[in-house]
SEZATOR-515619 format. One record per atom (N, C-alpha, C, CB): residue in one letter; x, y, z. Coordinates in steps of 0.001 Angstrom, whole numbers, plus 500000, padded with zeros to 6 digits. Glycine has a CB too. Example, Ala and Ser with C-alpha at 12.3 -4.5 7.8 and 13.67 -1.06 7.14 Angstrom:
REM SEZATOR-515619
A513190494310507800
A512300495500507800
A513200496700507800
A511308495527509046
S512850497750507080
S513670498940507140
S512900500030507870
S514084499402505725
END
This chain:
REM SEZATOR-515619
X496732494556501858
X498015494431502540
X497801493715503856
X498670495816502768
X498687492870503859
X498738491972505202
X499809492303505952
X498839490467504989
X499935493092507319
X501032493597507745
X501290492786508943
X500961495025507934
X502047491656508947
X502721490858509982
X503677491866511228
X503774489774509056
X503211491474512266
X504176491784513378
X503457491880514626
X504949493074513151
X504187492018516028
X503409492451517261
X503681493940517668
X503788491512518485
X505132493725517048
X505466495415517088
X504303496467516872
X506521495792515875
X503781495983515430
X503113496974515280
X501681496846515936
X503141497226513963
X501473496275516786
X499895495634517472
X500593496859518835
X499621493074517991
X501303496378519345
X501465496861520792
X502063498838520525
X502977495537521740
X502585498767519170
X502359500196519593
X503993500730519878
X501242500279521110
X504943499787519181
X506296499956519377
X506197500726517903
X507351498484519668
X506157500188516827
X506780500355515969
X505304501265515133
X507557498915515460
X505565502088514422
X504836502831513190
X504769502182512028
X505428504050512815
X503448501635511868
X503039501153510194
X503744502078509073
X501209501335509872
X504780501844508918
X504964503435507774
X504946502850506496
X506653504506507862
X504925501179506724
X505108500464504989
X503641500627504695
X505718498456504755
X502942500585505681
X501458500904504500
X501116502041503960
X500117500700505041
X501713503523504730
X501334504448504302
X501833504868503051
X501418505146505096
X503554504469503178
X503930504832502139
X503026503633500504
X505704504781502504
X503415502367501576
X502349501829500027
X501026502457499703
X501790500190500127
X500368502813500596
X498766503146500061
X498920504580499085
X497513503519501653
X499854505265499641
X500459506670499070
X500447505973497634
X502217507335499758
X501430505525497668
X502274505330496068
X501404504386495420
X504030504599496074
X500615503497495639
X499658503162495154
X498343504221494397
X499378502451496135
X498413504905495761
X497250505504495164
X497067506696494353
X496557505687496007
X499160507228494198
X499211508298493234
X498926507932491630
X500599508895493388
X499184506209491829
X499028505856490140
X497868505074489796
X500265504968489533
X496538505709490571
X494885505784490480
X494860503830490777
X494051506596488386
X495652503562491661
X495171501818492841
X494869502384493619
X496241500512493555
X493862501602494068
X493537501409495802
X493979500337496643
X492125501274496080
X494803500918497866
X494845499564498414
X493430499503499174
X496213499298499431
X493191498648498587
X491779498035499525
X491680498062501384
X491709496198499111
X492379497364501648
X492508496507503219
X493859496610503631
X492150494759503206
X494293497517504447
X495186496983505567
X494919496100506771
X495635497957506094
X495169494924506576
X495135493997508143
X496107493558509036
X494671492803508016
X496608493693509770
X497546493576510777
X497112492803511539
X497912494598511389
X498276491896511705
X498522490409512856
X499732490406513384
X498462488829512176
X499526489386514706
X500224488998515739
X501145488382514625
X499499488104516970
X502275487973515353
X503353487059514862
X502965485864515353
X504778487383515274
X501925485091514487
X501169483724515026
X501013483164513736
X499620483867515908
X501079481978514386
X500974481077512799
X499421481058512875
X501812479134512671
X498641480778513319
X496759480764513281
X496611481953512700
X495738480747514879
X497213482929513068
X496502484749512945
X496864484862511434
X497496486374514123
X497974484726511154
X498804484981509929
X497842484076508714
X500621484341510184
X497335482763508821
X496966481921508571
X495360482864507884
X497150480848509792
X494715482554508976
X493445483552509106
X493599484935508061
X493355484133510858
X494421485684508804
X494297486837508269
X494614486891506275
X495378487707509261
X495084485851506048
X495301485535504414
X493904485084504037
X496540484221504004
X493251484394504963
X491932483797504325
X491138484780504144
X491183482771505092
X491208485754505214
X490360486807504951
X490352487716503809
X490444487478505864
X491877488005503133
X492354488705502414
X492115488010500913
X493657488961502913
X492414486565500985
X491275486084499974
X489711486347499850
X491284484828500079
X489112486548500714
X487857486294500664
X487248487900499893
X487311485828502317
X488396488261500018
X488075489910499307
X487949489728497352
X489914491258499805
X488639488311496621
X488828488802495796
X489884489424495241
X488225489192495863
X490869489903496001
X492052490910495647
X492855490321493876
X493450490745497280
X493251491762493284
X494123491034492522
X495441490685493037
X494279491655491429
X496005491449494735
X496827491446494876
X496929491373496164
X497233492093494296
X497481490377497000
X497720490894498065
X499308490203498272
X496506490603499133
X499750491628499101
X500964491979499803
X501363491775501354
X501037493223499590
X501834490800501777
X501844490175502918
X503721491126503409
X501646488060502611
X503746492097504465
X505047492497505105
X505596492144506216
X505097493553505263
X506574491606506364
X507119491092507567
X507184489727507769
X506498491556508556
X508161489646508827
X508365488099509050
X508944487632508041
X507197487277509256
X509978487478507480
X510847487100506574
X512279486780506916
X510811487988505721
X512868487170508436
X513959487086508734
X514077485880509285
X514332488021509368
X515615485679510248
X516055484807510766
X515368484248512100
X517184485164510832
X514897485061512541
X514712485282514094
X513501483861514414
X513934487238514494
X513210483501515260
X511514482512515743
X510691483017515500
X510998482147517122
X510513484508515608
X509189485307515780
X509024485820514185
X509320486729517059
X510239485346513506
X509928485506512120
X509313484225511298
X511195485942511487
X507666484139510880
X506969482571510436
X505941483294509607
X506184481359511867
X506143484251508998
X505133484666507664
X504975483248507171
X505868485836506300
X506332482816506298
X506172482074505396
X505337480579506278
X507700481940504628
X505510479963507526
X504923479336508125
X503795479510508098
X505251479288508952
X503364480676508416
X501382481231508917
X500749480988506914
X501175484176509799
X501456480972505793
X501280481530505125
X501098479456504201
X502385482994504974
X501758479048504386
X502147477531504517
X500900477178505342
X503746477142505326
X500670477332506216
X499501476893507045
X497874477545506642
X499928477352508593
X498107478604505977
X496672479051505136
X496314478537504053
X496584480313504721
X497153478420503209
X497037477523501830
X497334476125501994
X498020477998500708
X498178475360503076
X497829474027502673
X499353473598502140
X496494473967501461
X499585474177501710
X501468473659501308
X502327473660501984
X502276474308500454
X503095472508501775
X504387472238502793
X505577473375502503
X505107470545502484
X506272473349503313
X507408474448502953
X508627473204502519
X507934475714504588
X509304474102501943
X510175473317501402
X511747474126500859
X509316472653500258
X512933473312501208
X514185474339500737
X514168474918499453
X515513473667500730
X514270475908499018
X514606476790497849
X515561476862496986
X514675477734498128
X516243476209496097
X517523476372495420
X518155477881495410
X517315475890493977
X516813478634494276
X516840479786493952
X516826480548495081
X515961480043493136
X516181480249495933
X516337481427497137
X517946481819498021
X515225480836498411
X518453480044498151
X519781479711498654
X520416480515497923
X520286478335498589
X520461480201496189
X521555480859495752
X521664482233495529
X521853480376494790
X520342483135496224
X520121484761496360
X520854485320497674
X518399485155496493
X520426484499498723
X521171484709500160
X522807484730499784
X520774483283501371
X523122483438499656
X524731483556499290
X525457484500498637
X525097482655498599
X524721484697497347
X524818486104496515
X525064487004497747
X523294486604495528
X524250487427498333
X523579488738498943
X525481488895499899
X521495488347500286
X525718487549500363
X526807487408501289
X528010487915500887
X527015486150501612
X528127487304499256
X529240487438498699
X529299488810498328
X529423486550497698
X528356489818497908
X528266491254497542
X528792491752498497
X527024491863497283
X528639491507499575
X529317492121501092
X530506491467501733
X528252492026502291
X531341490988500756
X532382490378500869
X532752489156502349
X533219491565500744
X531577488878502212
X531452488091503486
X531784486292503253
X529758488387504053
X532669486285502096
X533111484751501546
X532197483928501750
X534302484084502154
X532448482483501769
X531797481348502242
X530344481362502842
X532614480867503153
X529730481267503363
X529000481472504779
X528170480181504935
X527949482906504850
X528338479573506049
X527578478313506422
X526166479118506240
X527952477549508125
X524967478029505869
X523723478280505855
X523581477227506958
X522940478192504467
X523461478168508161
X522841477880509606
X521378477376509563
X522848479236510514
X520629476665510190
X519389476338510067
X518549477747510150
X519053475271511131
X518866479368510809
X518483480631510768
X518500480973509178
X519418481520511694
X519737480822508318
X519843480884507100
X518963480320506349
X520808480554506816
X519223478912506510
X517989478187505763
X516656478648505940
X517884476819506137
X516280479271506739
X514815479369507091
X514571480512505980
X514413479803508852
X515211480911506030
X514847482380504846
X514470481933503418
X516375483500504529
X515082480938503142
X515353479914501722
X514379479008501831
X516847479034501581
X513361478940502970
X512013477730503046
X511179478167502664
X511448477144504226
X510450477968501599
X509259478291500703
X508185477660501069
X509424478000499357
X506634477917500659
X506311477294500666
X506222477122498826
X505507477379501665
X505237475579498821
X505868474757497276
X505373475746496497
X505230473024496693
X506163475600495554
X505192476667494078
X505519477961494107
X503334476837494159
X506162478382495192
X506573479808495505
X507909480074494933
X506607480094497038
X507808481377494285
X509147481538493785
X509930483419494594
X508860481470491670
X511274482592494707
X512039484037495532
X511775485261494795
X513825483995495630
X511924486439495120
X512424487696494546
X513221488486495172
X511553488433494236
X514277488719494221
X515699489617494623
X515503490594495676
X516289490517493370
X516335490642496493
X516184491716497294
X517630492584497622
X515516491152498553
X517641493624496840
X518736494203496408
X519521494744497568
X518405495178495455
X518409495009499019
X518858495754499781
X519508495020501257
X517796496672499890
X518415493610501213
X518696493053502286
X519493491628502115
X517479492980502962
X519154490662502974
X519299489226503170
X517598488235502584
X519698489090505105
X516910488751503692
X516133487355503210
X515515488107501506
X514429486753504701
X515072487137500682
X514034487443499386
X512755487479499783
X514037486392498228
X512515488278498244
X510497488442498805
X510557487179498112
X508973490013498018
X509365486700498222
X508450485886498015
X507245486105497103
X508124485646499078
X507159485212495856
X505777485802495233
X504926483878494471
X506413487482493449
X503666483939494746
X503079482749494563
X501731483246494215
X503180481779495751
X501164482270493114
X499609482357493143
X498668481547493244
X499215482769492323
X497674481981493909
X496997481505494510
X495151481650494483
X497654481814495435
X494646481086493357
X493320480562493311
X492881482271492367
X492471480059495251
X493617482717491600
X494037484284490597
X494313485117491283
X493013485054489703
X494748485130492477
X495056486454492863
X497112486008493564
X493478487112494369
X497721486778493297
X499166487025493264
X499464487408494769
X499602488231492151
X500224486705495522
X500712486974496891
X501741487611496318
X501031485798497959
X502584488241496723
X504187488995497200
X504326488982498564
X504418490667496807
X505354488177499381
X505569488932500890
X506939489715500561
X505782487692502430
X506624490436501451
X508129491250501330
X508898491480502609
X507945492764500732
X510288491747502959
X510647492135504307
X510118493220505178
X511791492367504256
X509893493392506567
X509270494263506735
X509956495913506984
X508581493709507643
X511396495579506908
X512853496438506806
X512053497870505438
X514712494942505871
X511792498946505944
X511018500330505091
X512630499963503503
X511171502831506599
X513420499802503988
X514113499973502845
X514169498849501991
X515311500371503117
X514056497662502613
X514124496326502271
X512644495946500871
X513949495421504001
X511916496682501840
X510332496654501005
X510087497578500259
X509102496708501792
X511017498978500229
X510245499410499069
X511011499214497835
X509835500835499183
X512511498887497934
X513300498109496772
X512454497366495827
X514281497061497349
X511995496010496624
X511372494823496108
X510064496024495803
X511154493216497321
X509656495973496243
X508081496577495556
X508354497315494132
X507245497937496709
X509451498283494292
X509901499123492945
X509664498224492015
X511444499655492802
X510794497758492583
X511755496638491426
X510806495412490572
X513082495548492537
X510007494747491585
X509750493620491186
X507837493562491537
X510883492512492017
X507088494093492412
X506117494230492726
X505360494857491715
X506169494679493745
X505323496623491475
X504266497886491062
X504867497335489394
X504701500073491832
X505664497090489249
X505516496704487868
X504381495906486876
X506466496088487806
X504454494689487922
X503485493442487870
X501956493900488102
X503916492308489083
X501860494914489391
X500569495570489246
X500212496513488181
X500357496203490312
X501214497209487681
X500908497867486782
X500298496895485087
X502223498749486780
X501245496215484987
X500963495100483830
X499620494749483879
X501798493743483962
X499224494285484902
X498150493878485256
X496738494269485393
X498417493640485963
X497051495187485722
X495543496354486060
X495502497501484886
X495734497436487866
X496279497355484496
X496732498676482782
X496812499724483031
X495708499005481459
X496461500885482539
X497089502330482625
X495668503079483484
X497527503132480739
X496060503785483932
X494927504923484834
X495733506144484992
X494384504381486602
X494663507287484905
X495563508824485757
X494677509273486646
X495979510360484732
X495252510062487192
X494746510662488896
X494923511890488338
X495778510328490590
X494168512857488572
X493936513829489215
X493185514755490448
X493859513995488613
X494164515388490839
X494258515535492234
X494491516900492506
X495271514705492825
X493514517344493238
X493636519110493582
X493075519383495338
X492257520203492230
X494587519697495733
X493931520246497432
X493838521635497784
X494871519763498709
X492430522095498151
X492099523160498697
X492294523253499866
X491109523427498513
X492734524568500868
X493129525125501825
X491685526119501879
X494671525723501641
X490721526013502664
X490011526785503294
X489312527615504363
X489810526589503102
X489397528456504627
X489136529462506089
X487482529673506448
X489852531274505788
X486823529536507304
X485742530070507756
X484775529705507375
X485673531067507688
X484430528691507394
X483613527657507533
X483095526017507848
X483487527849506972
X482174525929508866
X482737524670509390
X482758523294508884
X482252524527510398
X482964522625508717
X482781520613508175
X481575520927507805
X482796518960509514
X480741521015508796
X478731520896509146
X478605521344507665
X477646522345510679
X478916522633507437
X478596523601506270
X478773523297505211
X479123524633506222
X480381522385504879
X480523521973503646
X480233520808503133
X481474522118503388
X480072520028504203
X479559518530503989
X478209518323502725
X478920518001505669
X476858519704502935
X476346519256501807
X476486519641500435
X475368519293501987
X477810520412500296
X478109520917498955
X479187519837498480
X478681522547498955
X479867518721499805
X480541517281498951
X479626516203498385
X481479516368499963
X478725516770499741
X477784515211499526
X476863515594497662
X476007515025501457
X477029517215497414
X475940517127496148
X477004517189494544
X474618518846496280
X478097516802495383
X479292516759494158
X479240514958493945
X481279517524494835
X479320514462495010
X479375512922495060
X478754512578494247
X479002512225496097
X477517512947493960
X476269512541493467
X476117512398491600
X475241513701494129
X476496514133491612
X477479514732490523
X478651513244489837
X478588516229491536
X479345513621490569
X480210512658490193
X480920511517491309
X481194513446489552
X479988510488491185
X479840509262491860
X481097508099491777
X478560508706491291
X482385508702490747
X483590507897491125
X484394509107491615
X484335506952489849
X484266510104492318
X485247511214493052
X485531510529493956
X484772512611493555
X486522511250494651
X487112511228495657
X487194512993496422
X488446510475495207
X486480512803497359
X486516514172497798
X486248514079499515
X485289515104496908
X487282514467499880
X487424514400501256
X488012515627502533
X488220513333501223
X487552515919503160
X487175516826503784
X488535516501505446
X485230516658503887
X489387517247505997
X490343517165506996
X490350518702507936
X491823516806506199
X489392518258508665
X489653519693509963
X490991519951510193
X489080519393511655
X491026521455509773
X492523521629510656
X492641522449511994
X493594522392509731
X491638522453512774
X491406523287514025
X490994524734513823
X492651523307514840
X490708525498514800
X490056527300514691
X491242527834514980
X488708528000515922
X491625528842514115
X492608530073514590
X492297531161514383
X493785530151514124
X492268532189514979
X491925533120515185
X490690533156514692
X492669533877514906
X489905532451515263
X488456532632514695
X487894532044513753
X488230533663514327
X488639531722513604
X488069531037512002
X488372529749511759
X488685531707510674
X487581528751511211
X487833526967511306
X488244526862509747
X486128525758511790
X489360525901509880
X490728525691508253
X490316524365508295
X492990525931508414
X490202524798506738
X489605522699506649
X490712522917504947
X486574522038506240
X491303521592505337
X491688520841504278
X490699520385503097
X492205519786504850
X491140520201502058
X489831519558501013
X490269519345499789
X488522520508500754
X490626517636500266
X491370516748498918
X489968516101497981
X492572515086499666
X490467516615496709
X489685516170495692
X490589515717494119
X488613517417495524
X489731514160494145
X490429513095492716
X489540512450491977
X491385511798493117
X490228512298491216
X489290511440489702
X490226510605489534
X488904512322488008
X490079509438489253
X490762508245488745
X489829507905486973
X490524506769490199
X490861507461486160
X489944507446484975
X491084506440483643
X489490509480484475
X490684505880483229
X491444505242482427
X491777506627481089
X490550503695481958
X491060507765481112
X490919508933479957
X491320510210481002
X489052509090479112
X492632510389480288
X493337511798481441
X492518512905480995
X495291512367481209
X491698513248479817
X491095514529479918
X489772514346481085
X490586515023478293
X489371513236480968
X487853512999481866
X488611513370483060
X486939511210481954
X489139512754483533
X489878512715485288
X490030514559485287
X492100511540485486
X490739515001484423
X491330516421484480
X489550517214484934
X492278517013482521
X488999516929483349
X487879517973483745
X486821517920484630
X487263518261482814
X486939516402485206
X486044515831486383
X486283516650487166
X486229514493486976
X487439516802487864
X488191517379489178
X487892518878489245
X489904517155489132
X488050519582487660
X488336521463487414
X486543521748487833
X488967522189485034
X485574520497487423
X483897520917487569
X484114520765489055
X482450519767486753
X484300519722489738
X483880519743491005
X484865520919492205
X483964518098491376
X485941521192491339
X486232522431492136
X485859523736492055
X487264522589492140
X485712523987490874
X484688525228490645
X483579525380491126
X484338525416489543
X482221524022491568
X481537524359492266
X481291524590493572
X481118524006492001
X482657523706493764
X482436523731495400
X483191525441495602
X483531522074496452
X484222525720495248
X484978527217495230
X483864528133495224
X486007527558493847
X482821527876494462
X482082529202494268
X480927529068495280
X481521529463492661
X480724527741495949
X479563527567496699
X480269528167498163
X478931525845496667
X481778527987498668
X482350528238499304
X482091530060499496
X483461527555498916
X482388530418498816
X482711531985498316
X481282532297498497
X483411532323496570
X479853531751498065
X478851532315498611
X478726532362499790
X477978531961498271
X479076531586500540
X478908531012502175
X479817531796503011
X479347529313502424
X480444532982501973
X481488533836502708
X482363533341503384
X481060534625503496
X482734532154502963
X484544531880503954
X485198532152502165
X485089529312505093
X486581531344502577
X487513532103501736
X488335530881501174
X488445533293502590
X488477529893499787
X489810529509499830
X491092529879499311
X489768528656499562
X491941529451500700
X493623530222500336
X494107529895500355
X494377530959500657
X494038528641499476
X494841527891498673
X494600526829498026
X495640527623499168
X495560526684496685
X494792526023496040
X495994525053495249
X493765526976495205
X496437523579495408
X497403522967494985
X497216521114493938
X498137522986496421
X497463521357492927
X497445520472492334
X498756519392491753
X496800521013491623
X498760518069491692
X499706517608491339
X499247516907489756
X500210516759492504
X500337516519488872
X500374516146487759
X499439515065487827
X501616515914487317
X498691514695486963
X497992513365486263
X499146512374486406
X497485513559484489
X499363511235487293
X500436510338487160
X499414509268486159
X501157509703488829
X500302508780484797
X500339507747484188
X500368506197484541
X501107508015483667
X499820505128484522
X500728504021484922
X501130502872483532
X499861503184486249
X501772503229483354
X502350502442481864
X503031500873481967
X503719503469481178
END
């Protein structure tokens, strides 16, 4: 994910499109790899895509900078990384206008602000955006699939529903997650660290991660998220039930206590 803005550099605004993407990504066993965040600069924006190539990605997701405004030049920084001219959009024009006419807003001159939303770069094709004005954007590029999307939380997770996680899903094929969080009392990180580190080992595609929750009344509460990703939902299932049973019972020797214990469904991705 490539997250355009200064907002979010200086500390105005809350990244919440990545969390929620890395979330929802990662309930249907993706990783987002890389969050990178840039200035609203055509060099940075530029850069920061090269870098995001240089990963390999099957996918990267470029947010923000899609509007009317100057300080809006994704598609510019993005034009200036790959090498292609921008150019007016038919299809994009005739999405904006749409978008106008749904809101009974008749006619509407396409202002050179308008047009800018509708400037592609070449080869790039619009995607609907049910919620806003400008369209996402989706192009490929040397096998791996750009999408930009608006950086508007409602604007982006429409397009992503709609037109994005589909395409990833197609693409990457089916996986399930399973996922079980323990709530534990009285004992510290130090202590449990080598009963994760000898599960890791155990099972070397887990996910098992460890979240202090401070001392109360004496006693130190640690969080303790544990997953299996697996193209085979029984493997993922019984991966997760071994590595919690040992750690539960290694816990329980070590005399702390866990009190609680919460699992969510195996999500599918079809």
């Amino acid at each position: 994910m490539l997250a355009v803005g200064r907002e979010l550099l200086i500390g105005r605004t809350l990244n919440t499109n990545a969390q929620w993407m890395g979330r929802r990504l990662g309930r249907k066993g993706t990783l987002l790899a890389e969050i990178t965040t840039v200035d609203d600069d055509l060099g940075e924006i530029a850069a920061g895509l090269k870098g995001c190539f240089g990963r390999r990605a099957d996918f990267v997701i470029v947010v923000g900078g899609l509007g009317p405004t100057p300080d809006d030049m994704t598609l510019r920084g993005i034009s200036k990384g790959i090498r292609r001219r921008l150019r007016a959009n038919e299809e994009a024009l005739s999405l904006i206008r749409e978008h106008y006419a749904r809101r009974n807003m008749g006619s509407i001159k396409m202002t050179p602000a308008r047009m800018k939303m509708a400037t592609l770069p070449i080869g790039a094709k619009p995607v609907r955006n049910e919620v806003g004005t400008a369209p996402g954007v989706r192009l490929d590029i040397e096998g791996t699939t750009v999408f930009c999307l608006p950086g508007v939380p409602s604007e982006m997770k429409s397009i992503f529903r709609e037109s994005v996680e589909p395409e990833i899903v197609e693409r990457l094929g089916r996986f399930y997650r399973k996922y079980i969080s323990l709530r534990i009392e009285g004992i510290y990180e130090s202590a449990l660290a080598p009963m994760i580190e000898s599960e890791l080992r155990r099972h070397p595609g887990a996910y098992i991660k460890s979240h202090p929750r401070g001392i109360r009344e004496g006693k130190s509460r640690i969080e303790l998220d544990v997953s299996v990703v697996s193209e085979d939902r029984e493997k993922a299932e019984e991966s997760v039930l071994q590595i919690v049973r040992e750690i539960k019972s290694r816990i329980e020797t070590a005399g702390a206590t866990v009190v609680s214990e919460r699992e969510t469904v195996p999500s599918g991705r079809k």
